[in-house]
N, C-alpha and C positions, 0 to 999 in steps of 0.2 A: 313405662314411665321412668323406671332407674336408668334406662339405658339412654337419655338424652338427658339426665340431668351432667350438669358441669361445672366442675371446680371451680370454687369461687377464690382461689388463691392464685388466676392466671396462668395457672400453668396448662401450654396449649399444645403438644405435644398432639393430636390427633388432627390436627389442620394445619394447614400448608403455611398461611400466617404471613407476618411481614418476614421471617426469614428466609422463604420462597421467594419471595418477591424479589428480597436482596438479589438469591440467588441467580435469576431470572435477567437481572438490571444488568449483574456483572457480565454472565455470558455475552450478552446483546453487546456490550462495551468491547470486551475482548473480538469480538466476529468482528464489529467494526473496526478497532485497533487493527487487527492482521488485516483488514481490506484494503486501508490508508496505507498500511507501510507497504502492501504489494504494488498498489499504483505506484507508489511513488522511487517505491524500487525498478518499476517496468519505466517511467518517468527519465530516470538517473541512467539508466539503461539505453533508452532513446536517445538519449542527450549527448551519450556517447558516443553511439553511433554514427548520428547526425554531426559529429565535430569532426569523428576520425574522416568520415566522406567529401564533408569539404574540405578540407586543410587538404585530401589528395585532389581534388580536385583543383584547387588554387593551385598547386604544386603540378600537375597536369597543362593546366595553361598559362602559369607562367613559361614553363620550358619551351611549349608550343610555341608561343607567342613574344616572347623574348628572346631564349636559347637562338630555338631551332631558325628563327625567323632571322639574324644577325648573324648567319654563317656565311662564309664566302663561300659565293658557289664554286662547285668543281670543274 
């Protein structure tokens, strides 16, 4: 019986308690946090790519199609 009696002063030092729980909320936050910013770094990434390909590709057929097409033939 002494051994499940409990502080009646709150102090709870032998159970996980709402400060576990804190702990618990935070991690979950931060896993999340680094998720968002990895998408959106892979996102920003994408974005780039996708501009630098077309910009050469406009650059591609403008020459094609303007340049090359406006020479006098030889």
């Amino acid at each position: 019986m002494e051994e499940k009696k409990r502080c009646l002063t709150g102090h709870d030092a032998d159970d996980f308690g709402l400060i576990g729980l804190i702990i618990i909320l935070a991690i979950i936050g931060i896993i999340i946090f680094l998720i968002v910013m990895f998408v959106s770094v892979l996102a920003m990434v994408g974005a780039g790519f996708g501009g630098f390909f077309s910009i050469r590709n406009y650059i591609k057929a403008f020459k094609k199609n303007v340049i090359d097409s406006n020479r006098a033939p030889a």
